[in-house]
C-alpha positions as CSV (number, residue, x, y, z in Angstrom):
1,X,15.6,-56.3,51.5
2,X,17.8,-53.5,52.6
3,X,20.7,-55.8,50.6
4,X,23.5,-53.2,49.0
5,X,25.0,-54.9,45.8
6,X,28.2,-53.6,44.2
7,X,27.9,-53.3,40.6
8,X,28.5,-52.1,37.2
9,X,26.6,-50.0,34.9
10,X,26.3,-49.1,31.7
11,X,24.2,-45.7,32.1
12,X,24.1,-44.6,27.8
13,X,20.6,-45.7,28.8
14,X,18.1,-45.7,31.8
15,X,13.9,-46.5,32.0
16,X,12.3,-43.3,33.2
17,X,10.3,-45.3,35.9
18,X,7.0,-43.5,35.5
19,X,6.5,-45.0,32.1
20,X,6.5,-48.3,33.7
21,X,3.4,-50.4,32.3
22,X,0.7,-51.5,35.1
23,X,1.9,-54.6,37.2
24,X,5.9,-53.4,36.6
25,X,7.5,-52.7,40.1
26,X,11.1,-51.0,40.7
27,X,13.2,-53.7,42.5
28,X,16.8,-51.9,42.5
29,X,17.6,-47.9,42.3
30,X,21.4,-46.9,41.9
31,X,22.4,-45.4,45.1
32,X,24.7,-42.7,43.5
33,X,22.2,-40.8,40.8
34,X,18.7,-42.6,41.3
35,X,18.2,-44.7,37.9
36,X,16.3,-47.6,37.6
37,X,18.3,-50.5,37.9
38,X,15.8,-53.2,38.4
39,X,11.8,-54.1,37.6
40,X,9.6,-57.1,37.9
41,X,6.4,-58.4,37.6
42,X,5.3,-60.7,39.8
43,X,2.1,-61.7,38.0
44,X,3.7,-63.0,35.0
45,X,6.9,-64.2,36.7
46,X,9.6,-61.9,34.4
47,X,12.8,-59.6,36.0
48,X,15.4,-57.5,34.9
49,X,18.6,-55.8,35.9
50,X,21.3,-53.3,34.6
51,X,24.0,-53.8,35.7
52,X,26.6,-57.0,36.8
53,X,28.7,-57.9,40.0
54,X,31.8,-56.4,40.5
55,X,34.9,-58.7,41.8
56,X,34.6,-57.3,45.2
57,X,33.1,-57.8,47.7
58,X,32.4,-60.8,45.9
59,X,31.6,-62.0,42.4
60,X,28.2,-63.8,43.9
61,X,26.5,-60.5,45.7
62,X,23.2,-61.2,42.5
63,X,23.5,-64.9,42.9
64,X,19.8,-64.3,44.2
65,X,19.0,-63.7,40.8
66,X,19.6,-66.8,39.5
67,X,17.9,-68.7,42.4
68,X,14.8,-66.6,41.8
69,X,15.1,-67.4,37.9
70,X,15.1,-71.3,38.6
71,X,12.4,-70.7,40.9
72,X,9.9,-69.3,38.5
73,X,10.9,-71.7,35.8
74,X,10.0,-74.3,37.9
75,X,6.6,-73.6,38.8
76,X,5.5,-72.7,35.2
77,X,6.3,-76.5,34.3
């Protein structure tokens, strides 16, 4: 989407993203040392992130997130 979000991270941890399972895509990449931020699948309508908004630019930057959440909820009922 070429969309820059300015987060947080907690990086004790990060998915090595060649060990992702078949049908798992990379959706966000940290900018500053290339981990994994992100993953989806499509197929079975599930996301992740690590990390959260920061206060600035603006505490809404991932409110995409949630949109896309609702979304998928919705069609599955």
């Amino acid at each position: 989407s070429e969309r820059i979000l300015i987060t947080a991270e907690n990086h004790g941890f990060a998915i090595d993203p060649a060990t992702l399972p078949k049908g798992v895509s990379v959706t966000h990449q940290n900018l500053n040392d290339g981990t994994l931020e992100g993953i989806e699948n499509r197929e079975q309508k599930f996301f992740s992130v690590q990390f959260h908004p920061e206060s600035a630019p603006g505490p809404h930057d991932a409110a995409y997130l949630f949109d896309q959440f609702i979304s998928w909820m919705e069609s599955r009922s």
